[in-house]
C-alpha positions as CSV (number, residue, x, y, z in Angstrom):
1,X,-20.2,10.8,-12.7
2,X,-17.9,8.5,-14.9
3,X,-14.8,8.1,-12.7
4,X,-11.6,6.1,-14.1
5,X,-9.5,4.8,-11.6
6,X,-5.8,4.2,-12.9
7,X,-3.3,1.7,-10.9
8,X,-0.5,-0.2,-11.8
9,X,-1.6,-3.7,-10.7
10,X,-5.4,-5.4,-10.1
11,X,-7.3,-8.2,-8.6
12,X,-6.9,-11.1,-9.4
13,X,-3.2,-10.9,-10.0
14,X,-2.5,-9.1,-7.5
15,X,-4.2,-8.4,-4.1
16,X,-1.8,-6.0,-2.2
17,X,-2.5,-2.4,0.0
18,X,-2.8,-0.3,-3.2
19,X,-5.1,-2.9,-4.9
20,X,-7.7,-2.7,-1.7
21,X,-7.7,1.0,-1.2
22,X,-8.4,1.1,-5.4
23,X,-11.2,-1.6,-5.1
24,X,-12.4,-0.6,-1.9
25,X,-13.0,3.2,-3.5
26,X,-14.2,1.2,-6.0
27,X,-17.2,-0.1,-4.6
28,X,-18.1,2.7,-2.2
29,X,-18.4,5.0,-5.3
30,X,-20.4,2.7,-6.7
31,X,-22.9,2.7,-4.2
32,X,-23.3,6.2,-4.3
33,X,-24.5,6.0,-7.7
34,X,-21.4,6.6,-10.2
35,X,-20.1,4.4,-12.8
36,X,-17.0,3.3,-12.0
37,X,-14.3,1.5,-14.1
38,X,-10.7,0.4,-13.3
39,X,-7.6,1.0,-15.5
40,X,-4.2,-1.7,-15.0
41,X,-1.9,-3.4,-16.4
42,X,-1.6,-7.6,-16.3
43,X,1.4,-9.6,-16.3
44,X,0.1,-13.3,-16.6
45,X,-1.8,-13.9,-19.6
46,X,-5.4,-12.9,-20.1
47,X,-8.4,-15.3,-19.1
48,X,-9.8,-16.6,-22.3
49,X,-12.7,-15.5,-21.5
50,X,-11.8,-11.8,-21.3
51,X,-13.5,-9.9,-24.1
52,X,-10.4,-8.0,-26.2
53,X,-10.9,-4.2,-26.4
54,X,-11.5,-3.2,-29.9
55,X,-9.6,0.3,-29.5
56,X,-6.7,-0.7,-27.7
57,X,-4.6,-4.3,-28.8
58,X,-4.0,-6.7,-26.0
59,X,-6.1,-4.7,-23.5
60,X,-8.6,-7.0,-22.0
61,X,-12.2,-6.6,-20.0
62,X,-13.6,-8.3,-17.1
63,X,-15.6,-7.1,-14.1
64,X,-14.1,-8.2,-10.4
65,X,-16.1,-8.0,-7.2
66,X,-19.0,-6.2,-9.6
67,X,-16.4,-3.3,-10.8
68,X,-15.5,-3.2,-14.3
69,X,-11.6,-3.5,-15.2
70,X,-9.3,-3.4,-18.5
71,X,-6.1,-4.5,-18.0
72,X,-3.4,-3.3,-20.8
73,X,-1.1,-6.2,-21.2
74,X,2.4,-5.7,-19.8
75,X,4.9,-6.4,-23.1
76,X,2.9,-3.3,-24.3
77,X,4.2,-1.0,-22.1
78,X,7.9,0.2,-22.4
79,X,10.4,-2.1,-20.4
80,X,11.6,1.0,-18.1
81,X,7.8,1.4,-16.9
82,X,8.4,-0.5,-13.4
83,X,10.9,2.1,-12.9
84,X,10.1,5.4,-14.6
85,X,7.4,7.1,-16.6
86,X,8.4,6.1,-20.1
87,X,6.0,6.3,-22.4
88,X,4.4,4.6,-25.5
89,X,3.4,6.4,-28.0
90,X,1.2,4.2,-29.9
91,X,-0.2,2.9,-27.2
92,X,-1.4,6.5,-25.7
93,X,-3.0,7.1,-29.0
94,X,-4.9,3.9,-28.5
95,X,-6.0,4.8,-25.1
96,X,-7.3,8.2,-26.0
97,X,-9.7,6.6,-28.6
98,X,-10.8,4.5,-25.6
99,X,-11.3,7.4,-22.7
100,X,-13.4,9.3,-25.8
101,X,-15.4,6.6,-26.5
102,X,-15.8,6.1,-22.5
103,X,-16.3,9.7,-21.9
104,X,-15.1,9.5,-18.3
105,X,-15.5,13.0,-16.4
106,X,-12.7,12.6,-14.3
107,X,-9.4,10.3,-14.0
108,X,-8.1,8.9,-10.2
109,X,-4.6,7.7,-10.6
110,X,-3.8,5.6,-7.6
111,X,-0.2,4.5,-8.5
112,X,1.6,5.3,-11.8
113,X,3.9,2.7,-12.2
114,X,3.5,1.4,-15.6
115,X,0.7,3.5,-15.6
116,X,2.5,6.9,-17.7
117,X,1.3,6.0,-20.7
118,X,-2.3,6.0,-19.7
119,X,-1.7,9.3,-17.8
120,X,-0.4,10.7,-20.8
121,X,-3.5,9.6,-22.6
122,X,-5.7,11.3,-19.8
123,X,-3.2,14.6,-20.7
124,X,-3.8,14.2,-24.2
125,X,-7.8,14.5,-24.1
126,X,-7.8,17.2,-21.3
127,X,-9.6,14.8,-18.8
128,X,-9.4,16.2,-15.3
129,X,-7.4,13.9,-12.9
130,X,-6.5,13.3,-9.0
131,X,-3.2,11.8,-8.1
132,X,-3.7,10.4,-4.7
133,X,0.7,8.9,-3.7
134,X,0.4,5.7,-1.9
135,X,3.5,5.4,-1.6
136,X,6.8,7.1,-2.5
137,X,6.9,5.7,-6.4
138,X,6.7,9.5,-7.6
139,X,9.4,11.1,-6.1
140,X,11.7,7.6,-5.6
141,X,12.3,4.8,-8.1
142,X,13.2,2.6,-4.8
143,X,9.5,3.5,-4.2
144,X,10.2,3.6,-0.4
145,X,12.5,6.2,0.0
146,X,15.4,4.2,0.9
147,X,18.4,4.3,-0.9
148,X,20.9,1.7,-2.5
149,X,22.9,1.4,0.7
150,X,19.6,0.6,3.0
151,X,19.6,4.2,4.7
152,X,16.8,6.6,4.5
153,X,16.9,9.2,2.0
154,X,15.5,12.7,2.8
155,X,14.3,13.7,-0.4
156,X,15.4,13.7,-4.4
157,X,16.7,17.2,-4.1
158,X,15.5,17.3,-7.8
159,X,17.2,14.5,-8.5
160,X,20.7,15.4,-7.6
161,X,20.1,13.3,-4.1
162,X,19.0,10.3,-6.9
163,X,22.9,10.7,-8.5
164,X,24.5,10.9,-5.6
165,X,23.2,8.1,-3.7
166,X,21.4,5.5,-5.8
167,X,23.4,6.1,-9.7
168,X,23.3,2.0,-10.8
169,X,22.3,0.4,-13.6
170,X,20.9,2.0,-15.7
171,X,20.3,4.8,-13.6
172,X,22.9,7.6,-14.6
173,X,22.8,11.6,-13.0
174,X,21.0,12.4,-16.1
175,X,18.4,9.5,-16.4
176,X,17.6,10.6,-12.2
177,X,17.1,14.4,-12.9
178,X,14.8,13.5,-16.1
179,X,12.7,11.0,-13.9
180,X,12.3,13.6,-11.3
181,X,11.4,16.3,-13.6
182,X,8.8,14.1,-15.2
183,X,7.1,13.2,-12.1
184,X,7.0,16.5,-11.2
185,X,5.1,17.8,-14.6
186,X,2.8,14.5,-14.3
187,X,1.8,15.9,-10.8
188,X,1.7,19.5,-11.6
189,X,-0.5,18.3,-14.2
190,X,-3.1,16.9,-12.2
191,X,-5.9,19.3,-10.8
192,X,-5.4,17.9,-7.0
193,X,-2.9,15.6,-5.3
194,X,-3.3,14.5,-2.4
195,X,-2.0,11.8,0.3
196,X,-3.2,8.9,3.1
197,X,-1.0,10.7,5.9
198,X,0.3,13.4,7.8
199,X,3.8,11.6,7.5
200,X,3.1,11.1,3.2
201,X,2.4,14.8,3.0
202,X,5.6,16.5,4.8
203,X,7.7,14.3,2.4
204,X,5.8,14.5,-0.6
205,X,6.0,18.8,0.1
206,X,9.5,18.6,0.6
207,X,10.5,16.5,-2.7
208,X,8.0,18.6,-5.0
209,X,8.2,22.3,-3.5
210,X,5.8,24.3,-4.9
211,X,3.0,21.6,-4.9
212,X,0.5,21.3,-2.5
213,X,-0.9,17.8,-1.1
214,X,-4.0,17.6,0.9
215,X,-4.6,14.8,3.4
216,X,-7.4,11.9,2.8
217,X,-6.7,9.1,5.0
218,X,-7.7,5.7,3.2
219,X,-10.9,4.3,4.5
220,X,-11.8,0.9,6.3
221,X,-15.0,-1.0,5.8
222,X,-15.6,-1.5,8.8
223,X,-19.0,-3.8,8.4
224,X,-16.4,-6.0,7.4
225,X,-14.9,-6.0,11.0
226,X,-18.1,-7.3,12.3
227,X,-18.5,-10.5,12.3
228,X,-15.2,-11.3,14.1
229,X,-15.0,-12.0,17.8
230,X,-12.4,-10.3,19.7
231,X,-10.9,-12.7,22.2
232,X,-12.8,-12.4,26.2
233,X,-10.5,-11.0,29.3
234,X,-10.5,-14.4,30.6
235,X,-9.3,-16.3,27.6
236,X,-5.8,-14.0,27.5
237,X,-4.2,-15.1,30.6
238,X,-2.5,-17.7,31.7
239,X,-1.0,-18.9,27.8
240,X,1.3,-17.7,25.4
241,X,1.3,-13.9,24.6
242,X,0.4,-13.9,20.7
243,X,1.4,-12.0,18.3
244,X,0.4,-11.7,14.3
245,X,2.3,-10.7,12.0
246,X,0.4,-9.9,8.7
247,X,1.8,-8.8,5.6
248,X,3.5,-10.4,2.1
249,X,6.6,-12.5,2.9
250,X,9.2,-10.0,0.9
251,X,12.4,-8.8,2.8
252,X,10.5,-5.3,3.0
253,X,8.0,-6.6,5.8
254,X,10.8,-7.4,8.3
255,X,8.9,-10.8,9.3
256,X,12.8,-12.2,9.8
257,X,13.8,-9.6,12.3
258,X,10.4,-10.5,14.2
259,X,11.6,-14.4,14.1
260,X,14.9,-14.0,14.9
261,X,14.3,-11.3,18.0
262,X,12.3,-14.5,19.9
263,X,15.2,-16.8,19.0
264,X,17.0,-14.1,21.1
265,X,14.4,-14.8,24.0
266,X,13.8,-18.6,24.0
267,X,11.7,-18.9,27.2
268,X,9.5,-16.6,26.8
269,X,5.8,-17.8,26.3
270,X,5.3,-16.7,23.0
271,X,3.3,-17.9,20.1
272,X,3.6,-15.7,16.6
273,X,0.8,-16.7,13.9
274,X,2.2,-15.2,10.2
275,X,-0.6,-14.0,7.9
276,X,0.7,-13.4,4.3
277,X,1.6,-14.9,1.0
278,X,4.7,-15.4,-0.6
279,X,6.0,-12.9,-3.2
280,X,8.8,-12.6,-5.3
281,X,12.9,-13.6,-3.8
282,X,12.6,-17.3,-3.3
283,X,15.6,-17.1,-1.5
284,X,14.3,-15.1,1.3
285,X,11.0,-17.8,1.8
286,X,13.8,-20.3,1.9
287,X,15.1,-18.4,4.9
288,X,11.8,-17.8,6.2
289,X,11.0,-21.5,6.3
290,X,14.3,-22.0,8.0
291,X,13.8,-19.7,10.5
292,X,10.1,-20.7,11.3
293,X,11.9,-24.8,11.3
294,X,13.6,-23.5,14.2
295,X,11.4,-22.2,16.8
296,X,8.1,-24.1,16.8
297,X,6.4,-21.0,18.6
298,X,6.0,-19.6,14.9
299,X,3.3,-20.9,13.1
300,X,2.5,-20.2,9.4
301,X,-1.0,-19.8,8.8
302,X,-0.9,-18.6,5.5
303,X,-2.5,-16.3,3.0
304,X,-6.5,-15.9,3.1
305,X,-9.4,-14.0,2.5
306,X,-10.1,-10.5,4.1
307,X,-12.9,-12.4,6.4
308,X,-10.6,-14.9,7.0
309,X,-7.5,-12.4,8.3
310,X,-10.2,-10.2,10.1
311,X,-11.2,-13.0,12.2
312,X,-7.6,-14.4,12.9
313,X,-6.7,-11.4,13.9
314,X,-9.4,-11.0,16.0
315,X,-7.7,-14.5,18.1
316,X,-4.3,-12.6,18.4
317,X,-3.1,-10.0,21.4
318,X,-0.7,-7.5,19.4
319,X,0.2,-6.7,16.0
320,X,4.3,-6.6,14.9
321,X,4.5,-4.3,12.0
322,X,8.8,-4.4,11.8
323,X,8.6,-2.9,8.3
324,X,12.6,-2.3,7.0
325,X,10.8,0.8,4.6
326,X,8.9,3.8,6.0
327,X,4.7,2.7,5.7
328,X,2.7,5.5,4.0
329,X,-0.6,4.2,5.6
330,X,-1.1,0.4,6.3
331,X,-4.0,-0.8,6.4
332,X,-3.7,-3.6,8.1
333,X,-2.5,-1.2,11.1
334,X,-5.6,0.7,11.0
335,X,-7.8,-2.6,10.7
336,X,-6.4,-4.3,13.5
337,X,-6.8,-1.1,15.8
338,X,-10.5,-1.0,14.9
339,X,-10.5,-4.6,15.8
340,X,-8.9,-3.2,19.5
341,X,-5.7,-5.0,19.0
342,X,-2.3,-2.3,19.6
343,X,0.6,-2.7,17.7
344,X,4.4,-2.5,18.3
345,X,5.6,-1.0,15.4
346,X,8.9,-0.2,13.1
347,X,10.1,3.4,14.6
348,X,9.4,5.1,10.8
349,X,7.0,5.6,8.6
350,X,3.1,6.6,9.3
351,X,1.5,3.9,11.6
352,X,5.0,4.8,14.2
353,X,3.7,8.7,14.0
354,X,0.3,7.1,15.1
355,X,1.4,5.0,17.7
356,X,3.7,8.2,19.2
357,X,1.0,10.0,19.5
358,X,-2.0,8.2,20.7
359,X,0.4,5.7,23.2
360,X,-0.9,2.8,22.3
361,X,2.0,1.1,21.6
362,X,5.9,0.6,20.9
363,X,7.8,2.1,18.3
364,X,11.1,-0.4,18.0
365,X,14.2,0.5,16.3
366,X,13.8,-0.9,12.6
367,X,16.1,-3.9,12.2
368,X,17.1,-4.5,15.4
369,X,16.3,-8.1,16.7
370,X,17.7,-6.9,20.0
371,X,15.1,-4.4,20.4
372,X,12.0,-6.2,19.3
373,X,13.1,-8.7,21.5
374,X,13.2,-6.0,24.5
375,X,9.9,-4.9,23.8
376,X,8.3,-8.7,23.4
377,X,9.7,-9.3,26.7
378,X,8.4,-6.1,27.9
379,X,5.0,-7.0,26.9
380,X,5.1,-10.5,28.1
381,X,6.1,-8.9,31.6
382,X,3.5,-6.4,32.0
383,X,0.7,-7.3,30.0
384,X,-1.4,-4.8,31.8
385,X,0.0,-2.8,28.9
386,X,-2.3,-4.5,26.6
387,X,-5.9,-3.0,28.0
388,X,-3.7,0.8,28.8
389,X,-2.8,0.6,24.8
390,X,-6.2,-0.7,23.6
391,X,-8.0,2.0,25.5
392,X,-6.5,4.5,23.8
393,X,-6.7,3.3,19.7
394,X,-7.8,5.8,17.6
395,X,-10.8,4.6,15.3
396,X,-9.8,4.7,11.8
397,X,-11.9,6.5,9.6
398,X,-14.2,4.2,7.1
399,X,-14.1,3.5,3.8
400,X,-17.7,5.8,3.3
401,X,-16.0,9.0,4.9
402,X,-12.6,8.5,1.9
403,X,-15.6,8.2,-0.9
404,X,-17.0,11.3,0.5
405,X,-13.8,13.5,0.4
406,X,-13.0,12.0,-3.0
407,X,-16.5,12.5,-4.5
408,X,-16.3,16.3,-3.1
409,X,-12.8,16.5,-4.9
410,X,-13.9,15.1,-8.3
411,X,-17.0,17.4,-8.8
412,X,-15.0,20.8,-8.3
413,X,-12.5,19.5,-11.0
414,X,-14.9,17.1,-13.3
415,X,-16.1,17.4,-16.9
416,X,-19.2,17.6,-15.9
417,X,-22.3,18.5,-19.1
């Protein structure tokens, strides 16, 4: 099959959860034989190198990691597309020149921020297409259902929920109900939607009744895993109880609470090692660098390479997932449990309905250094609770199993001669 994958942001600009699942799909599809090519949008400036599309202005071609990619340059989208599905039309007539001239058999839309005008293309040449909702971007233009005031929202209620809780800006009762009733035609549209979670499904059911979601957990590559070396019994006592947090540096992660809950315990042997890159509010890595300036049992290692992360993850005793937003998936919870490393995790979201019901480790009350200090301590005190929570991590499912589901799902809806 020829099977377009659409997302709202690619390597190399941009490297986050959404962008591995898409390139990790990617490449597993590839190996089974399909042609697979990758649909985004770029910010920066085009490589000179990058070959200009002779269909579609300022849309750009390059392969990454062996898997073929145009990138539609951002000023050619319209200026609400981070936020809603507003279309352009010029440019949708462009892109249906280019999926003809393609002739893909079936469309994958992996995120549609600044990505409805492409599925309006897809629409316009009656090209079958999956919606798969990695996060909350359909039914919430907070993305994370949380609302303006920081609380967690239940649901758009058709948009009415939207008016009544998050109306600013540009954002009026009738701009909310027109973005919810746009999502929901763009999903009703597609020929299956599905979902990475349990968690994702019961939310995404309850904002769009009348839709069904199906479940298909995102995959790990778990040859990846390999190579690493999980640290021996007799290298984790005596010395500091260490903890990683990995994830981008942006006020959604929660990596402040984490710093400032061991401020809250100063004695305790401790050592967290943070794993990320910086993104976005400067103001917050100011803060961040403050913070980690104050306690030298933080140290910053940094962003790196997948390898790289597997293996200093490998090093560490427990993962600190204090997310301030509900997680739809998270990889990098399902990667360190299949390195055997538990988690205490943010009391919301999909990895906490994981942890609940495998006990293998602590949901903590989002936002509260009190309480992630509690359960450090708890940890340091009885780390006995280490093995008991490692014992009992589920193994994820890998990357080969998702290709399978989603290669089952695109031949019952493909164009297939």
């Amino acid at each position: 099959m020829r099977i377009l994958l659409i997302v709202h942001q690619f390597f190399p600009e941009f490297s986050g959860g959404t962008e591995r699942v898409t390139l990790q799909l990617a490449r597993v599809l590839q190996h089974a034989g399909h042609a697979v090519h990758v649909l985004s949008c770029r910010s920066a400036p085009a490589l000179a190198q990058w070959p200009e599309d002779v269909d579609v202005r300022h849309a750009w071609h390059y392969v990454h990691e062996g898997v073929p990619v145009t990138v539609i340059a951002r000023h050619r989208l319209p200026a609400g597309a981070e936020f809603g599905f507003e279309v352009g039309p010029a440019l949708a007539a462009e892109l249906a020149v280019w999926l003809r001239r393609e002739r893909f058999h079936v469309a994958h839309v992996l995120h549609t921020m600044r990505m409805a005008t492409a599925v309006m293309a897809v629409q316009q040449i009656s090209l079958p297409y999956v919606v798969t909702l990695t996060d909350f971007f359909l039914a919430c233009h907070q993305i994370n259902l949380v609302n303006v005031q920081g609380a967690p929202c239940l649901g758009p209620q058709e948009g009415q929920r939207c008016a009544r809780d998050c109306q600013v800006g540009i954002w009026t009762g009738q701009a909310l109900a027109q973005r919810y009733q746009q999502a929901q035609a763009m999903l009703a549209g597609a020929a299956l939607r599905c979902v990475p979670s349990h968690f994702v499904q019961a939310r995404a059911e309850d904002a769009f009744p009348g839709l069904d979601f199906r479940v298909v957990p995102h995959g790990l590559e778990l040859l990846a895993l390999l190579p690493t070396v999980r640290r021996q019994a007799d290298d984790l006592e005596p010395g500091p109880l260490v903890l990683a947090f990995a994830g981008t540096l942006i006020v959604q992660k929660g990596l402040h609470v984490l710093i400032e809950a061991l401020a809250l315990i100063p004695d305790a042997d401790i050592e967290l090692r943070v794993m990320g890159g910086r993104y976005g509010d400067s103001a917050y890595h100011h803060r961040i660098d403050r913070l980690i300036a104050a306690d030298r049992r933080v140290k910053m290692v940094g962003q790196m390479d997948q390898q790289a992360l597997f293996a200093a993850l490998s090093q560490c005793d427990l993962l600190c997932l204090p997310s301030l937003v509900p997680e739809t998936f998270s990889l990098t919870f399902h990667e360190a449990a299949a390195l055997g490393l538990p988690a205490l995790v943010a009391d919301h979201g999909a990895p906490a309905e994981v942890v609940r019901e495998a006990n293998s480790g602590l949901c903590v009350t989002p936002d509260s250094a009190h309480d992630w200090a509690q359960a450090m301590q708890q940890v340091l005190d009885h780390r006995e609770l280490l093995a008991q929570w490692k014992s009992r991590l589920p193994m994820p499912a890998r990357i080969e199993e998702e290709g399978f589901f989603y290669e089952s799902l695109y031949r019952t809806v493909a164009l297939l001669e």
